[in-house]
C-alpha positions in Angstrom: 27.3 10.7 5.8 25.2 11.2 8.9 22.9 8.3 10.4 20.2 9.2 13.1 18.4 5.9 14.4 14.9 7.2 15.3 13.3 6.4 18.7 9.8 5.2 17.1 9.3 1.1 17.8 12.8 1.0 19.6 12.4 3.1 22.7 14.6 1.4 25.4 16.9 -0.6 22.5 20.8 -0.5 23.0 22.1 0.2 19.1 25.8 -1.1 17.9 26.7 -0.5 14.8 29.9 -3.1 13.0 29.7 -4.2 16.6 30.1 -0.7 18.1 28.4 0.3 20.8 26.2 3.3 19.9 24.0 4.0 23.1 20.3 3.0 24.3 17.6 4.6 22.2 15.3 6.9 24.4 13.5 10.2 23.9 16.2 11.7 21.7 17.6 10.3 18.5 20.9 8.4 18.4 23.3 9.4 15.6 26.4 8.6 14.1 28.8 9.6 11.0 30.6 7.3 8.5 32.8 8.2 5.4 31.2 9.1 2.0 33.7 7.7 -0.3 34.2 3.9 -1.1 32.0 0.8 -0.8 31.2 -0.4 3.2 28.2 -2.2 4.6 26.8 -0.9 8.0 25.6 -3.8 10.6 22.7 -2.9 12.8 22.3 -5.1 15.7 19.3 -3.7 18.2 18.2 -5.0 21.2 14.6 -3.8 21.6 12.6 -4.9 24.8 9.1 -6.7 24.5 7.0 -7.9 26.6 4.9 -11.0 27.0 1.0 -11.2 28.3 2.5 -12.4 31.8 4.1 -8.8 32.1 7.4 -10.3 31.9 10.1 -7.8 29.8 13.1 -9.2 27.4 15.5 -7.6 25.5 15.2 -9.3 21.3 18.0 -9.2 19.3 17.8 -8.1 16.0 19.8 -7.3 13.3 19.6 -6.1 9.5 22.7 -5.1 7.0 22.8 -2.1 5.1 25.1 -1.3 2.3 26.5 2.4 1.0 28.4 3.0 -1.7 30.6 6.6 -2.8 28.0 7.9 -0.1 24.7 6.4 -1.5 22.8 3.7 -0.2 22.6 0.4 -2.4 19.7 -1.7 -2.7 19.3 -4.4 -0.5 19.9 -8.1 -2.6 16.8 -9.3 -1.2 13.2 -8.0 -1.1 12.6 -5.5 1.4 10.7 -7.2 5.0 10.0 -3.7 5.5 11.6 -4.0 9.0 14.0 -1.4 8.1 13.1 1.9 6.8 15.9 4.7 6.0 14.6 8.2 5.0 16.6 10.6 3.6 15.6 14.3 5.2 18.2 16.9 4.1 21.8 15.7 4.8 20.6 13.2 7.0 19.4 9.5 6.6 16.7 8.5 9.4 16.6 4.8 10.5 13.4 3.6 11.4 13.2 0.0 12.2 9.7 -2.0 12.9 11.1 -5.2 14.6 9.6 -8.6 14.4 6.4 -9.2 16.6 7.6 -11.9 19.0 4.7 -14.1 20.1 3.8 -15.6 23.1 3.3 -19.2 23.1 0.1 -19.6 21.2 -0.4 -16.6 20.3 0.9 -17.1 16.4 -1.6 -20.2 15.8 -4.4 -20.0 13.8 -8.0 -19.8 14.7 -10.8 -22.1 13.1 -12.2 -21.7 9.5 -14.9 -19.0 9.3 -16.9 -19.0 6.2 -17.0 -15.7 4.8 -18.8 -16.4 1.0 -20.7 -19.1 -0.9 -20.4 -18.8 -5.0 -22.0 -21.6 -7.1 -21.7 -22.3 -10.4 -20.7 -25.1 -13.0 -16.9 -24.6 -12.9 -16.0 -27.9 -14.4 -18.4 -27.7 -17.0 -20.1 -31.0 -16.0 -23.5 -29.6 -16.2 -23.7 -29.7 -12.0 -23.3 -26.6 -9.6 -20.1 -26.5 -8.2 -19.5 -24.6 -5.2 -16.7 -21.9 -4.4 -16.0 -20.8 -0.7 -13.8 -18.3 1.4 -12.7 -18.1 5.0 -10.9 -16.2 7.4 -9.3 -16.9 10.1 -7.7 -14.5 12.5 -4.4 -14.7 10.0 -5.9 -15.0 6.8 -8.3 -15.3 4.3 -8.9 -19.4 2.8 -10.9 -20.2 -0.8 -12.0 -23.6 -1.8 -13.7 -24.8 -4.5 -15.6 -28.4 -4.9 -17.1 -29.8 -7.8 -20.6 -31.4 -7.5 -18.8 -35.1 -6.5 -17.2 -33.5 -4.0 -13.6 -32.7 -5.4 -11.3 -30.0 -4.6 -10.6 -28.0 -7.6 -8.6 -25.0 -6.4 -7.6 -24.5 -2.2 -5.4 -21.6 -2.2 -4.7 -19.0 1.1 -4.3 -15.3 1.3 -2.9 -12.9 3.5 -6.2 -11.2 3.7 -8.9 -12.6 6.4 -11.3 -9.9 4.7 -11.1 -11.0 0.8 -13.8 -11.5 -1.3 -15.1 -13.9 -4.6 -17.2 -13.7 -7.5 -18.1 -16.2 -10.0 -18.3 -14.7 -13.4 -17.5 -15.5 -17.1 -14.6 -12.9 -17.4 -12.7 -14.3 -20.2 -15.9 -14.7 -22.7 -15.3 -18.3 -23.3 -18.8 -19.6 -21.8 -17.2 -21.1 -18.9 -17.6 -19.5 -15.2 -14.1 -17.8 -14.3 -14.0 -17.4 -10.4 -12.5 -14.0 -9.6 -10.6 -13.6 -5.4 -9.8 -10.0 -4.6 -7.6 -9.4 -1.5 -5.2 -6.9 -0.1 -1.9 -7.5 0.2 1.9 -5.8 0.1 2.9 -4.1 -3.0 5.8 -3.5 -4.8 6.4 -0.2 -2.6 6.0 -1.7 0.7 2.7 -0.8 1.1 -0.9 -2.1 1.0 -2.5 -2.7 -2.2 -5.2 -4.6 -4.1 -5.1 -7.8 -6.1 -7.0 -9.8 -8.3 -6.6 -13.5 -9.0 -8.8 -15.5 -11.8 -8.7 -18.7 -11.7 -9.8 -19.7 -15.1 -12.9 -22.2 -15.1 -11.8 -23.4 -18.9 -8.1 -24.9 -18.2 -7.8 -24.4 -14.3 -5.2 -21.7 -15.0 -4.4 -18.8 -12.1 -3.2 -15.7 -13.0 -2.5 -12.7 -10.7 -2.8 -8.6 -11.4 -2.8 -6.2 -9.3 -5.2 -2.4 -8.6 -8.2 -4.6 -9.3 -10.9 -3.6 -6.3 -13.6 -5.6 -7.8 -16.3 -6.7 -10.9 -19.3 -4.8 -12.5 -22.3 -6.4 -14.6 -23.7 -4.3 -17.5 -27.1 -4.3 -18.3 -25.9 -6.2 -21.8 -24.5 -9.3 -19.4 -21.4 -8.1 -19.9 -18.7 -8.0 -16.8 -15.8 -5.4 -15.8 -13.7 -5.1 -13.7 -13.0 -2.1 -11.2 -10.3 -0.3 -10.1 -11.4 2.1 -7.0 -9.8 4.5 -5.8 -11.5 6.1 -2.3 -10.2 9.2 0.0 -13.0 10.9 2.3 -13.3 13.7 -0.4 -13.4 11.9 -3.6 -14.2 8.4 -5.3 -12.6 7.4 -8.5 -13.5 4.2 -10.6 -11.9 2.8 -13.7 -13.7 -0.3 -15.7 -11.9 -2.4 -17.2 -12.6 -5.1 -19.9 -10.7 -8.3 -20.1 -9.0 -9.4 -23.8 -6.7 -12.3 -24.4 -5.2 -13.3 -27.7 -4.2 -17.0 -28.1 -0.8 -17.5 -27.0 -0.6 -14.0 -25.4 -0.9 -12.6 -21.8 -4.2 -11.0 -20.7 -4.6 -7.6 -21.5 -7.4 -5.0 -19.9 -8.7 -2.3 -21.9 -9.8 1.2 -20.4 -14.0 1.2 -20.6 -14.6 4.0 -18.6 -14.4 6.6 -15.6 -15.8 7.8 -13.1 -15.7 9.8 -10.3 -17.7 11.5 -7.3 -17.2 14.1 -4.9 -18.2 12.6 -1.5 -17.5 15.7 1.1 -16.7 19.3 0.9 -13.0 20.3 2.3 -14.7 23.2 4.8 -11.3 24.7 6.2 -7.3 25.0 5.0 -6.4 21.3 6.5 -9.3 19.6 4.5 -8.4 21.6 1.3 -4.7 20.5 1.8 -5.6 17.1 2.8 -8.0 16.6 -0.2 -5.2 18.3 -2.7 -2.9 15.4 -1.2 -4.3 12.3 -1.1 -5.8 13.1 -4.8 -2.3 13.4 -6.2 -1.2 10.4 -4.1 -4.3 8.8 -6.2 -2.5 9.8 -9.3 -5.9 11.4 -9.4 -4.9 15.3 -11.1 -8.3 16.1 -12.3 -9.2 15.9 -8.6 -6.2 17.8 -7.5 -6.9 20.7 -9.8 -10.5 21.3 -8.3 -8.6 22.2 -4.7 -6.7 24.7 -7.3 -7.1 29.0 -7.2 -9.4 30.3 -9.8 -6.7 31.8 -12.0 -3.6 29.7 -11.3 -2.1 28.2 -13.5 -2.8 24.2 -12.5 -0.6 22.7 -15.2 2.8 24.6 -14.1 1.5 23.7 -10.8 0.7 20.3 -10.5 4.1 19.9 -13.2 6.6 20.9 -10.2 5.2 18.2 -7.8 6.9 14.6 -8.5 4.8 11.5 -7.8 4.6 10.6 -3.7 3.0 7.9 -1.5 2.5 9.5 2.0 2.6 13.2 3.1 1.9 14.7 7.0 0.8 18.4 7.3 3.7 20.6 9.6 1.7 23.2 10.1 -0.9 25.8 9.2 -0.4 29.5 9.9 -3.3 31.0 7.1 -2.8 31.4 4.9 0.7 29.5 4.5 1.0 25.8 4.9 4.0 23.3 4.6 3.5 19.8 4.1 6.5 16.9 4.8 5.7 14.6 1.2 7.7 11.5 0.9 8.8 10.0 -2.1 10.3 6.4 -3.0 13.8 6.3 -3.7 13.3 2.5 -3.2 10.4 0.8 -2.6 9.5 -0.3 0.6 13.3 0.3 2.1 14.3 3.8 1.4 12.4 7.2 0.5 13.0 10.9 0.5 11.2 13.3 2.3 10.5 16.8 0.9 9.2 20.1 2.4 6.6 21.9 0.5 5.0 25.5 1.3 1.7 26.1 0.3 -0.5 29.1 -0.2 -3.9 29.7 0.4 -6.7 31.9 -0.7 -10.1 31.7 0.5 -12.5 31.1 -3.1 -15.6 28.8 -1.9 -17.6 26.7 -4.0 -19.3 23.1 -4.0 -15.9 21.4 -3.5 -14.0 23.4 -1.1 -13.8 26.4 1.5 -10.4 27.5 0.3 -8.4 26.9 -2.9 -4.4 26.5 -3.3 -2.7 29.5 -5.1 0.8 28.8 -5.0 3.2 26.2 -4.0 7.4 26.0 -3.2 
């Protein structure tokens, strides 16, 4: 098996490897080879330089333990910290690391409260407005609620200083629901959206997560939204909220909708539009970037789901596209070479249309 520790975040580090020395990590990739057969763990210890505000420059240790087993990497015990990446690009298995910020002194604290939102309603069902409140700070985002005498009902923090609430009756039971939406890591490492209610009836919290945000029907009725948003295309889901006594929460499909919001006008839009509607899990919008005549379902069949893509290079009318795919989230995906070809066919959406991809 062949390792290559990537310069990106640890330009300057000295690498050892089960207490090895590898080398210092500069312009040029650091690699090394282990055996494919039995059960080993690799230890990574890195010294990366930072630098405080006075200038000054230390080396940080730093360490993380990776296991392999009859040539294929384990996953780790704990939760990924996403600190360590490992891509696997042909025979090869990149190591990217994104150390631990070290602060200053000070520089990790906390700034004062700012107040962000003021929701009011009877919460407690007391017959009295009640007030709900969020904050930020430079760290995070801070709700509160207080009842009309002046109790806290529900303090909670978020690691989102930009969060939002809404005060609505969500679960149909004639008592005001208060709704927090907030972005936050996912199960793949990467940022996505949540939704907490905080049940005004019995003061329960329950979280679940794509939820953007809430809609109120002309009948007084309220949804609530998944969106969905690339520069070329908006898509919304509605969702309504059921619960049968004794049962989780369940959240029926209302509705869809989506909206072009800018024309692709060359090959890198089209192929950037293509992409990041298929990493929306959105294939009606990928099949409008599709060749008049192609056949989109054998098409869009050969490409596997993926979370992140960067365009190689664009010689017209041929394209390849590096795609990556999770092997496991948030600590170790799989990157994949596509070739793409183009054929100029313009209409409303886009300049050029994809005809074939390899």
């Amino acid at each position: 098996m062949e390792f290559v520790v990537m310069p990106d975040h640890l330009y300057g580090a000295s690498v050892r490897i089960n207490g090895k020395w590898l080398g210092a990590v500069e312009e040029r990739p650091l690699s090394f080879q282990v055996r494919a057969d039995g059960a080993f763990s690799l230890l990574f210890e890195l010294m990366p330089l930072a630098s405080d505000p006075a200038g000054d420059v230390t080396a940080v240790p730093f360490a993380r333990l990776v296991k392999v087993k009859q040539g294929k990497i384990v996953s780790p015990v704990v939760e990924a910290d996403g600190a360590l990446h490992l891509r696997k690009v042909g025979a090869e298995h990149h190591v990217h690391f994104v150390y631990p910020k070290i602060e200053a002194i000070g520089e990790g604290l906390e700034t004062l409260l700012m107040p962000l939102q003021t929701e009011t309603a009877d919460f407690d069902h007391d017959g009295r407005l009640d007030v709900a409140e969020s904050f930020a700070t430079n760290l995070r985002g801070h709700v509160r609620v207080r009842s009309a005498s002046g109790k806290i009902l529900l303090q909670e923090v978020y690691p989102d200083n930009a969060l939002h609430i809404e005060a609505a009756d969500l679960t149909k039971d004639g008592r005001p629901d208060l709704l927090i939406f907030w972005r936050g890591r996912g199960e793949e490492g990467i940022d996505e959206p949540y939704m907490q209610l905080w049940d005004g009836a019995d003061g329960a919290l329950s979280t679940h997560a794509g939820f953007t945000g809430i809609r109120r029907t002309g009948r007084g009725e309220v949804l609530v939204e998944k969106r969905e948003q690339s520069p070329f295309r908006q898509v919304v889901q509605l969702f309504r909220y059921q619960r049968t006594p004794g049962e989780s929460a369940q959240f029926q499909a209302v509705k869809r909708e989506a909206k072009m919001l800018q024309r692709a006008d060359d090959e890198a839009e089209t192929l950037e539009a293509f992409l990041l509607a298929w990493e929306m899990r959105d294939s009606e919008g990928a099949e409008l970037y599709l060749a008049k005549g192609s056949e989109s379902a054998v098409l869009l069949g050969s490409l596997s789901p993926f979370y992140g893509h960067e365009i190689e290079s664009i010689h017209s009318p041929r394209a390849t596209v590096s795609v990556y795919e999770w092997i496991d989230p948030g600590f170790y995906d799989l990157e994949k070479k596509i070739s793409f070809e183009l054929v100029r066919q313009p209409d409303q959406v886009s300049e050029w249309k994809i005809r074939a991809l390899t």
